[in-house]
Backbone as ProteinMPNN parsed JSONL, in Angstrom:
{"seq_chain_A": "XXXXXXXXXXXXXXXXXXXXXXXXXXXXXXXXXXXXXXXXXXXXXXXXXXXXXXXXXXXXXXXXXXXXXXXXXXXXXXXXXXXXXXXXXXXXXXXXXXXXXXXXXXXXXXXXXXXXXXXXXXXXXXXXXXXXXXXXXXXXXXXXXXXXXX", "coords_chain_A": {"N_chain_A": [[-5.201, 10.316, -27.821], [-7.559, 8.155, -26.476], [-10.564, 7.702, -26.441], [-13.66, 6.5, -25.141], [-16.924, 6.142, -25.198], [-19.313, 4.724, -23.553], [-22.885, 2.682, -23.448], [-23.777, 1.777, -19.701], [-23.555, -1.43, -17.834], [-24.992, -3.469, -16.009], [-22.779, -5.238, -15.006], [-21.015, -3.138, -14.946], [-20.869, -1.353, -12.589], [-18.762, -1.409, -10.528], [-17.01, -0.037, -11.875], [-18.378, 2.756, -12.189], [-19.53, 3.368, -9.978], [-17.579, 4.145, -8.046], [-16.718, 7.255, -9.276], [-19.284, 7.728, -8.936], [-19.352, 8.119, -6.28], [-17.842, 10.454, -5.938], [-18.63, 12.606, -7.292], [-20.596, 12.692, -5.644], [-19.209, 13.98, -3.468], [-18.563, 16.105, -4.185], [-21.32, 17.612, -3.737], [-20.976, 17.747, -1.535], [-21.46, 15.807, -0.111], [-20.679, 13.077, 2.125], [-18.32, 10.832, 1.49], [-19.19, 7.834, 0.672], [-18.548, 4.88, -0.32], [-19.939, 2.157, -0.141], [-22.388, 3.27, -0.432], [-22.514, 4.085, -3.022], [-21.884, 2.152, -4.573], [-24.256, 0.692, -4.286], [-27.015, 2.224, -5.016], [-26.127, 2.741, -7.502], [-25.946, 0.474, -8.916], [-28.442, -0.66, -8.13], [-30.031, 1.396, -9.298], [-29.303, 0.275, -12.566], [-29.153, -2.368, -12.846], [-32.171, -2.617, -12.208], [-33.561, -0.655, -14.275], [-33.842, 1.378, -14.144], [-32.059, 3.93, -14.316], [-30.293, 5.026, -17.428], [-26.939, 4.923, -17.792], [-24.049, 6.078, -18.984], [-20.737, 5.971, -19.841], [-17.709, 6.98, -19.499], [-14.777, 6.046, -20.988], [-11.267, 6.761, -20.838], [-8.102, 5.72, -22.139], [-8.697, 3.389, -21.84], [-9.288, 3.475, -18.886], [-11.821, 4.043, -16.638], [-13.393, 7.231, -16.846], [-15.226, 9.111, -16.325], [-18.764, 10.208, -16.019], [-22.342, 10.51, -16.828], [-25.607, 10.446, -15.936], [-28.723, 9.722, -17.0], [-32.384, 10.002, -16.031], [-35.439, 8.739, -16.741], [-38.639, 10.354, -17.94], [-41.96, 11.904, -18.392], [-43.974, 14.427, -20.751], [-47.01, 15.206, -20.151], [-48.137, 17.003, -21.137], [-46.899, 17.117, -23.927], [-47.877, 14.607, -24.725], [-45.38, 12.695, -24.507], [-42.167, 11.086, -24.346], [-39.419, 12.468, -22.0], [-36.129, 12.763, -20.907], [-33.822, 13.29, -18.037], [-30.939, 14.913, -17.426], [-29.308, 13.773, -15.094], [-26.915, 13.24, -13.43], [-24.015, 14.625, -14.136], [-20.219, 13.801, -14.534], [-16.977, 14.35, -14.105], [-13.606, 13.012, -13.651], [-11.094, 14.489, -12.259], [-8.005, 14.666, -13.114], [-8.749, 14.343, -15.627], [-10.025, 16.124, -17.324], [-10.678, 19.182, -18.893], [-10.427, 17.933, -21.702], [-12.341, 17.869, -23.729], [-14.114, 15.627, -22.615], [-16.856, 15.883, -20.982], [-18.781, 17.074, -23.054], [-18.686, 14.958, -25.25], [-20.131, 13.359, -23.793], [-22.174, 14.702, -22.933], [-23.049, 14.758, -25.842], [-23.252, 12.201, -26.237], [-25.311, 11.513, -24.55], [-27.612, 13.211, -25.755], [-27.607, 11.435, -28.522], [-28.411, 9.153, -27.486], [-30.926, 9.578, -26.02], [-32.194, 10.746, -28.291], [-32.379, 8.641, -30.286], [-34.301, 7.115, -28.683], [-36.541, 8.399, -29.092], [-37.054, 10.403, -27.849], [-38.88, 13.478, -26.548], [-37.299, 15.83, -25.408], [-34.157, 16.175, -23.717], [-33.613, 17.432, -20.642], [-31.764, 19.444, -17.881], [-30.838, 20.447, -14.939], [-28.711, 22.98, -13.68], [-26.455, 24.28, -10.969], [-26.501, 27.697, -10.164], [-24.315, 29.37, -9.781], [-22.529, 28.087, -11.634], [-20.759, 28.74, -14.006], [-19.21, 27.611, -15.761], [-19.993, 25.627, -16.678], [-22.396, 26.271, -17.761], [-21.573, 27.479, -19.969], [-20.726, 24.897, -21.415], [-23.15, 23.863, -21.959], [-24.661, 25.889, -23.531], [-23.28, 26.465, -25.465], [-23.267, 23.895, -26.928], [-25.824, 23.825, -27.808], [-28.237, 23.691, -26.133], [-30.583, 25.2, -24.187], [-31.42, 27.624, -21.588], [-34.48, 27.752, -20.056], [-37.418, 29.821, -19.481], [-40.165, 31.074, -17.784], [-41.382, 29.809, -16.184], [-41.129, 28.359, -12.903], [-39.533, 26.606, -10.563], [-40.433, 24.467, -8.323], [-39.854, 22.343, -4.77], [-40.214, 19.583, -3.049], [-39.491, 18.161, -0.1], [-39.251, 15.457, 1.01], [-38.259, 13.883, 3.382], [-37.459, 13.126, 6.482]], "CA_chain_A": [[-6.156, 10.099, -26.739], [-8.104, 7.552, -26.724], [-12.228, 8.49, -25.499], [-14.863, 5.956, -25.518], [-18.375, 6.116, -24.222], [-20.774, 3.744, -23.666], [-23.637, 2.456, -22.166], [-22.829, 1.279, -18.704], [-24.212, -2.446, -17.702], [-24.997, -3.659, -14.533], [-21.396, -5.653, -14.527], [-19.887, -2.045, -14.792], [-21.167, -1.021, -11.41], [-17.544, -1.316, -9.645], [-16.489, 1.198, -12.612], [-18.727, 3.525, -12.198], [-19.927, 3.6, -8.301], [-16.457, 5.409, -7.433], [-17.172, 8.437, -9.686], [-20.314, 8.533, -8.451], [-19.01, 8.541, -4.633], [-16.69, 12.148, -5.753], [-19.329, 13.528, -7.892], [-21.777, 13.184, -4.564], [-18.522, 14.691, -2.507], [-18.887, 17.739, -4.577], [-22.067, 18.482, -3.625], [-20.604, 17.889, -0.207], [-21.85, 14.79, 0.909], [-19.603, 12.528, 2.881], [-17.484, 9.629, 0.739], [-19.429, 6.447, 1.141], [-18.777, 3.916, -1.248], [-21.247, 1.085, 0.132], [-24.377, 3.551, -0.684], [-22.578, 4.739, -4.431], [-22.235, 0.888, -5.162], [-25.706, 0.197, -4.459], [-27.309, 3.241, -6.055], [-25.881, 2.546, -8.876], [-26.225, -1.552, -9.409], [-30.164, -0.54, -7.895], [-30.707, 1.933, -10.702], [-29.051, -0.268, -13.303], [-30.332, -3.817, -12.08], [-33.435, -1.956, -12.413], [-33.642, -0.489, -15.381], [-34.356, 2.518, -13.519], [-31.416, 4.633, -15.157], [-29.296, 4.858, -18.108], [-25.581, 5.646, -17.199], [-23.078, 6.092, -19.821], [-19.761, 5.278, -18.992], [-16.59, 7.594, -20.404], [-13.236, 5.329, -20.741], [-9.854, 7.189, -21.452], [-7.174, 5.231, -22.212], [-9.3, 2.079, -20.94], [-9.55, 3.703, -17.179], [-13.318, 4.522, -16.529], [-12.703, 8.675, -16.056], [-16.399, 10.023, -15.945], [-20.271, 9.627, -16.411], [-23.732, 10.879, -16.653], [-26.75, 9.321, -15.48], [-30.388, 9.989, -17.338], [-33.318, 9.584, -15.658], [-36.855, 8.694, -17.619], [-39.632, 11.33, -17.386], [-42.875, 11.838, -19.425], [-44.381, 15.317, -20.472], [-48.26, 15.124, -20.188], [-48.77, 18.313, -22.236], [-46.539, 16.72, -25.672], [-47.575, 13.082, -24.61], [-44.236, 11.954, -25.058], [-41.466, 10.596, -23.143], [-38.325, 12.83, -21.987], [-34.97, 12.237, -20.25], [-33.58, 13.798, -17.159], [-29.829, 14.449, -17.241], [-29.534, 14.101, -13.794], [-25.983, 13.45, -12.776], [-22.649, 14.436, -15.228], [-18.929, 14.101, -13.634], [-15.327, 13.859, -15.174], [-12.881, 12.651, -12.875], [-10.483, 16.179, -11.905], [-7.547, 14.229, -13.712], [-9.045, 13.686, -17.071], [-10.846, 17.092, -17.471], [-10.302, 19.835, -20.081], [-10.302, 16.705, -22.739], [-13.927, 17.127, -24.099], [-14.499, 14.041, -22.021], [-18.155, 16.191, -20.896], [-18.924, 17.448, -24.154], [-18.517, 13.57, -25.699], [-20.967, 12.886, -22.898], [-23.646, 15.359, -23.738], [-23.436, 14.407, -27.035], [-24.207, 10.538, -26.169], [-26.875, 11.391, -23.985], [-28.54, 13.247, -26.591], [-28.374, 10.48, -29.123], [-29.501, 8.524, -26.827], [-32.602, 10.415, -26.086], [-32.811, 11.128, -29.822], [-32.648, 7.42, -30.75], [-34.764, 6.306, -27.877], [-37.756, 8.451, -29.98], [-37.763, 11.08, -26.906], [-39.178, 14.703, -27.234], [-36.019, 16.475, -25.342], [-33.224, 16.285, -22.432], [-33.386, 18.244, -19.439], [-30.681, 19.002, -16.666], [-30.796, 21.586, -13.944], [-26.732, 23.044, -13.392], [-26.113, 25.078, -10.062], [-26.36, 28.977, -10.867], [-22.698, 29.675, -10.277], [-21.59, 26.713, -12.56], [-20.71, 29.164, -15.143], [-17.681, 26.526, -16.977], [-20.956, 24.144, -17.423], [-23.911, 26.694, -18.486], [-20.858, 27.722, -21.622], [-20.758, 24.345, -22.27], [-24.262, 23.919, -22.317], [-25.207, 27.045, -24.169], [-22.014, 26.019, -26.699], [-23.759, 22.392, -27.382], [-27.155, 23.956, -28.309], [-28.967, 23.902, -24.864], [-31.312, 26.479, -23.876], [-32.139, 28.158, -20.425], [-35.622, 27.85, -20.562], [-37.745, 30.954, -18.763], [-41.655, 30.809, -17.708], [-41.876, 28.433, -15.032], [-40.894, 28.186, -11.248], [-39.013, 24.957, -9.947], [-40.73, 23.804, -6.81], [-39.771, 20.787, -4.753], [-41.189, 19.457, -1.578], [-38.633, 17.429, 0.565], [-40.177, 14.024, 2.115], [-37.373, 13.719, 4.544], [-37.358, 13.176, 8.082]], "C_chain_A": [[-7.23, 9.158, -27.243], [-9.772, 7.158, -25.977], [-13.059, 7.215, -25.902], [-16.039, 6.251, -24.448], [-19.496, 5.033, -24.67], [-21.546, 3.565, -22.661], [-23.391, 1.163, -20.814], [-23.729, 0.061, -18.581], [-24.102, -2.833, -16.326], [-23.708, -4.187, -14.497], [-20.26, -4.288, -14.489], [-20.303, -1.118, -13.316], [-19.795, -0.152, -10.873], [-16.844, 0.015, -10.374], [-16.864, 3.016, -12.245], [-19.368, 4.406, -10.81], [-18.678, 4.449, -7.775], [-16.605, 6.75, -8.337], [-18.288, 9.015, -9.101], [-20.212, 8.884, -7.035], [-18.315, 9.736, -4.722], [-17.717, 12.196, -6.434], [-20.338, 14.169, -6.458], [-20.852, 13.716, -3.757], [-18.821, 16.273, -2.808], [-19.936, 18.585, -4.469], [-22.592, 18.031, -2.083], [-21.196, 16.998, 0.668], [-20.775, 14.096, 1.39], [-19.197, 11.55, 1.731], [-18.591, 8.412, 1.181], [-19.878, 5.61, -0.435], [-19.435, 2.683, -1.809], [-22.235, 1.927, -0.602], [-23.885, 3.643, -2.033], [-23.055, 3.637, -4.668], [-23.581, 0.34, -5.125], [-26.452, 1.314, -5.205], [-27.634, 3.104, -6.857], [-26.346, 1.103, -9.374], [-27.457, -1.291, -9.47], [-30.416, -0.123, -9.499], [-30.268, 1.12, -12.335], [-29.818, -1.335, -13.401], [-31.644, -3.648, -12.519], [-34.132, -1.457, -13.307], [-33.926, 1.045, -15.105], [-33.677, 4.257, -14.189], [-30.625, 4.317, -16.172], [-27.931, 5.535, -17.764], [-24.93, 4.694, -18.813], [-21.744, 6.644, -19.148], [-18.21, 6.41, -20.379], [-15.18, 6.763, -19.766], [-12.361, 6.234, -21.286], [-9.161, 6.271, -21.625], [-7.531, 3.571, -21.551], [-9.339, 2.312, -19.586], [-11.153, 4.741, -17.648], [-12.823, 6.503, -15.793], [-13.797, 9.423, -15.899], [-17.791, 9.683, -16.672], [-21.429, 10.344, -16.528], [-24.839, 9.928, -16.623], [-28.204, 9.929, -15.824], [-31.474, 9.051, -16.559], [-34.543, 9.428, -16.707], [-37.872, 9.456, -16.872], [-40.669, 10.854, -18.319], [-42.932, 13.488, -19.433], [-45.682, 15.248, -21.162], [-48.862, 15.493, -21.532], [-48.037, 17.86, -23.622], [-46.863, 15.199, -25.66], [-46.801, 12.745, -25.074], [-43.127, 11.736, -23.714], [-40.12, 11.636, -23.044], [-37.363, 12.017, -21.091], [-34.182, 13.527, -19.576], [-32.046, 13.562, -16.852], [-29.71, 14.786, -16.274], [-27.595, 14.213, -13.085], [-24.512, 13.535, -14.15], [-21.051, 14.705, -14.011], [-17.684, 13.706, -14.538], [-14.288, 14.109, -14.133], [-11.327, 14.344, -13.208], [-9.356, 15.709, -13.261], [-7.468, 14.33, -15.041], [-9.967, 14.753, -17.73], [-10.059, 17.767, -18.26], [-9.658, 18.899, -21.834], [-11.437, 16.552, -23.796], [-14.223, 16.161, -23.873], [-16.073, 15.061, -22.012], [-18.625, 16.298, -22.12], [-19.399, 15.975, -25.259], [-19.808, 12.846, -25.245], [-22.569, 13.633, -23.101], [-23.795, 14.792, -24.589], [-24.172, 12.863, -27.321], [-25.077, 10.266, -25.276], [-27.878, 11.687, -25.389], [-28.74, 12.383, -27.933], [-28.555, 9.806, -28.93], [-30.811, 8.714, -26.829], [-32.922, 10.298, -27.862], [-33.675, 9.366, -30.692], [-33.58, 6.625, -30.027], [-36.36, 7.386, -28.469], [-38.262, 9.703, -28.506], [-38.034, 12.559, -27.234], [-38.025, 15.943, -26.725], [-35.702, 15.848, -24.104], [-33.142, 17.491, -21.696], [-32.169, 18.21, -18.255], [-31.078, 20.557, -16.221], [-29.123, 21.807, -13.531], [-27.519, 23.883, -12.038], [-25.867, 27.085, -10.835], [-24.798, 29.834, -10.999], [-21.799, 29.09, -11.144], [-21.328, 27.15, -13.726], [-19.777, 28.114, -16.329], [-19.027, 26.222, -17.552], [-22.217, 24.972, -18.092], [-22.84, 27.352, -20.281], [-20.891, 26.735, -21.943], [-22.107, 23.942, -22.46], [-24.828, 24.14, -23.645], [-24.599, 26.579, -25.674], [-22.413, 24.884, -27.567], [-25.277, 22.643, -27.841], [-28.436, 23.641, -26.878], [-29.621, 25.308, -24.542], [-31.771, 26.96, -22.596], [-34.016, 27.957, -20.977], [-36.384, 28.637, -19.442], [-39.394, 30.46, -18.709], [-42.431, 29.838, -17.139], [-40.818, 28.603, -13.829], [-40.717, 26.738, -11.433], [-39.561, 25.151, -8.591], [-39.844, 22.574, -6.055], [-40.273, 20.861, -3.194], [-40.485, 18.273, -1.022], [-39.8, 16.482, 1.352], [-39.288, 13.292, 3.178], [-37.85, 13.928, 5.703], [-36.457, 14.121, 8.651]], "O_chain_A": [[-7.759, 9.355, -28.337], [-9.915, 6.357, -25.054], [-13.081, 6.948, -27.103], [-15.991, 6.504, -23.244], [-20.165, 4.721, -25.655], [-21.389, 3.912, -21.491], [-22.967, 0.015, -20.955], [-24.803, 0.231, -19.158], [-23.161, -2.507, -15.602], [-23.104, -3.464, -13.704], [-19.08, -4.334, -14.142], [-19.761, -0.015, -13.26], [-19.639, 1.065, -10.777], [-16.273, 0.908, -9.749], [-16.151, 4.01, -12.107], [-19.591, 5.609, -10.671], [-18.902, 5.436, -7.075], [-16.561, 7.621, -7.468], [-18.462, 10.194, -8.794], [-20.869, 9.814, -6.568], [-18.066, 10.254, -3.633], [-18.179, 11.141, -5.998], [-20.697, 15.317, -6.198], [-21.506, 14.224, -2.846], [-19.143, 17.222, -2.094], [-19.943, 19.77, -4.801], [-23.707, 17.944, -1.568], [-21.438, 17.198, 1.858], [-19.707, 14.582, 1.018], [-20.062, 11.567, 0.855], [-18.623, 8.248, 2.4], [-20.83, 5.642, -1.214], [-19.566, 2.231, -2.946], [-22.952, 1.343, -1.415], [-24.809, 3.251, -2.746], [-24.248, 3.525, -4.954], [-23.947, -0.469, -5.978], [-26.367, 1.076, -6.409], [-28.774, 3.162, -7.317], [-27.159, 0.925, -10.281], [-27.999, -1.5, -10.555], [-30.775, -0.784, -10.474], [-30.989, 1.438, -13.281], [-30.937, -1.36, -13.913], [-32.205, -4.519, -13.183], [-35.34, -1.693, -13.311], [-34.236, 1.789, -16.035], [-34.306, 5.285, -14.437], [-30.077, 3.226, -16.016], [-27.93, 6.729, -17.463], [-25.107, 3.616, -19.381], [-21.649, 7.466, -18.237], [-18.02, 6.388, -21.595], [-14.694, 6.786, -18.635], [-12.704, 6.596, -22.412], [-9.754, 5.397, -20.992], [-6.755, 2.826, -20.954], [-9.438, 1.281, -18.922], [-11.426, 5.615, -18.47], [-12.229, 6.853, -14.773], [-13.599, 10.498, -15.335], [-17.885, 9.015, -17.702], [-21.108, 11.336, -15.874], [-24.913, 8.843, -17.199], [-28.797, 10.581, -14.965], [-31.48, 7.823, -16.466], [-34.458, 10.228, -17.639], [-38.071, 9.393, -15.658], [-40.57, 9.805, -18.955], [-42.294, 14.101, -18.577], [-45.758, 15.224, -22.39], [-49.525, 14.968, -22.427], [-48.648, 18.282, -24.603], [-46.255, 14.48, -26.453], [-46.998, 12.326, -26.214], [-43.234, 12.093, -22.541], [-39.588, 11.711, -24.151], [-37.624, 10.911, -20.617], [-33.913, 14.546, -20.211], [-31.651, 12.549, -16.274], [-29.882, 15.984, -16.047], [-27.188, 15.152, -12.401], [-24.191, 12.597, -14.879], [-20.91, 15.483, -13.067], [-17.597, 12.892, -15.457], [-14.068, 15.255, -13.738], [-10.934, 14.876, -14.246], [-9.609, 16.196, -14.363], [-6.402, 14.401, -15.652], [-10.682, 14.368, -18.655], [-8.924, 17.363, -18.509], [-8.817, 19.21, -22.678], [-11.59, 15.581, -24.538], [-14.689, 15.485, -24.79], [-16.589, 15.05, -23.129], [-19.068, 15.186, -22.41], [-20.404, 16.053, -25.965], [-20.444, 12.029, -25.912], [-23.681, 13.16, -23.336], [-24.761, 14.034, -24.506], [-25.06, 12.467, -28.077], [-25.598, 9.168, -25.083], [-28.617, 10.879, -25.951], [-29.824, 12.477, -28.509], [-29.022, 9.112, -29.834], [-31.667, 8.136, -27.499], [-33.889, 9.747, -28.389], [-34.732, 9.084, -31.256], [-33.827, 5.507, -30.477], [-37.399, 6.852, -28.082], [-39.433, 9.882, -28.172], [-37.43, 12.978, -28.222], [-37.831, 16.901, -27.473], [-36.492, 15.17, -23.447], [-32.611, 18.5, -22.159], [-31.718, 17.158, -17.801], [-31.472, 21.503, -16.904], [-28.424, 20.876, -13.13], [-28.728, 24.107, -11.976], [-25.182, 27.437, -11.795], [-24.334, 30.569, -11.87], [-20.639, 29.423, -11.386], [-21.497, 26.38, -14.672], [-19.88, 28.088, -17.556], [-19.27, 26.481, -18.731], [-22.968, 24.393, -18.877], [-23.359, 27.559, -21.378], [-21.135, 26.799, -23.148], [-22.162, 23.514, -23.614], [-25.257, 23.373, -24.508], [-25.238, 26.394, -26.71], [-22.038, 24.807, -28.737], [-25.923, 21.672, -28.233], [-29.591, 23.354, -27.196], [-29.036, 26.379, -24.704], [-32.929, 26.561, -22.471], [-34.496, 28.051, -22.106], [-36.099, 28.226, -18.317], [-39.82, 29.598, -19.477], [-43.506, 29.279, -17.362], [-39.682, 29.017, -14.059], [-41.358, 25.925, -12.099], [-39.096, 25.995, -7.825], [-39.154, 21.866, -6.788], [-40.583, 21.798, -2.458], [-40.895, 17.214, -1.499], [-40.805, 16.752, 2.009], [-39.623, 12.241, 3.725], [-38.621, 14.853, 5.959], [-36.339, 14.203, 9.874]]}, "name": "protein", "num_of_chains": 1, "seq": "XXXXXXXXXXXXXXXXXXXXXXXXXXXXXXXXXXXXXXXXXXXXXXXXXXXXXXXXXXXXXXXXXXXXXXXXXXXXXXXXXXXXXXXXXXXXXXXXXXXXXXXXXXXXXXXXXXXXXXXXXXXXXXXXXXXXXXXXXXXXXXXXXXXXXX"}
C-alpha cells in the first residue's frame, strides 16, 4: 500500500472538492459540487485553511481541513481540526490515523500551542481513535454557538 499525505495546494482543489462534497453528505447535506469546489479553492486561494490531502495508490482517498485559531489566555496560536474524511472504499487502512498524525506535525512545526476537533457524541470508531492517538476529552467548559442564519 502505498499512503501519502500532503499539503493540499490551490491546483489540488478538483482533488479534494469531491471528498469534501460526501464528507458534507454525511452530515446530510445535499451533494453539490459547485459550492465544495469553491469552498475549498476560497479557503485555499486564501490562505484561510490548511487541507492535507491523503493519496493511496496515487487516487486522492481522504482529507482533513485545519482551521487557524488563537487562545487569548496562553497568547499563542492554535489549530482547529475542523473537517477529517476517508473515502468509504479506502477505510480501515490507517488512512485517518496518518492524517491525525500530519495535522499534528503540522501544528507542532507551525510553533502552535495544541489541536482541537469537536467529533459527534455517538462517533464512538473516531473518539477510540482519538483517545488511541493521545487526544484528550477535555471537561470544564460549555460549547455555545449562536447561529447568524436567516
Amino acid at each position: 500500500m502505498s499512503l501519502g499525505v500532503r499539503r493540499a495546494r490551490v491546483e489540488d482543489t478538483g482533488l479534494v472538492a469531491p471528498l469534501f462534497d460526501l464528507y458534507r453528505m454525511l452530515y446530510l447535506q445535499p451533494s453539490d459540487p459547485a459550492l465544495a469546489e469553491r469552498f475549498i479553492g476560497e479557503r485555499l486561494a486564501l490562505g484561510q485553511s490548511v487541507v492535507l490531502l491523503a493519496e493511496l495508490e496515487g487516487k486522492a482517498v481522504a482529507f482533513t481541513q485545519l482551521f487557524p485559531s488563537f487562545s487569548s489566555v496562553r497568547a499563542g496560536r492554535s489549530w482547529i481540526l475542523n473537517d477529517l474524511y476517508v473515502h468509504p472504499d479506502a477505510r480501515r487502512r490507517g488512512i485517518a490515523r496518518a492524517l491525525l498524525q500530519a495535522a499534528a506535525d503540522f501544528a507542532r512545526a507551525d510553533g502552535a500551542i495544541r489541536l482541537e476537533l469537536e467529533t459527534d457524541p455517538g462517533n464512538r470508531s473516531a473518539q477510540a481513535l482519538y483517545r488511541h492517538m493521545g487526544w484528550e476529552a477535555y471537561e470544564g467548559t460549555l460549547r455555545f454557538r449562536l447561529s447568524l442564519e436567516a
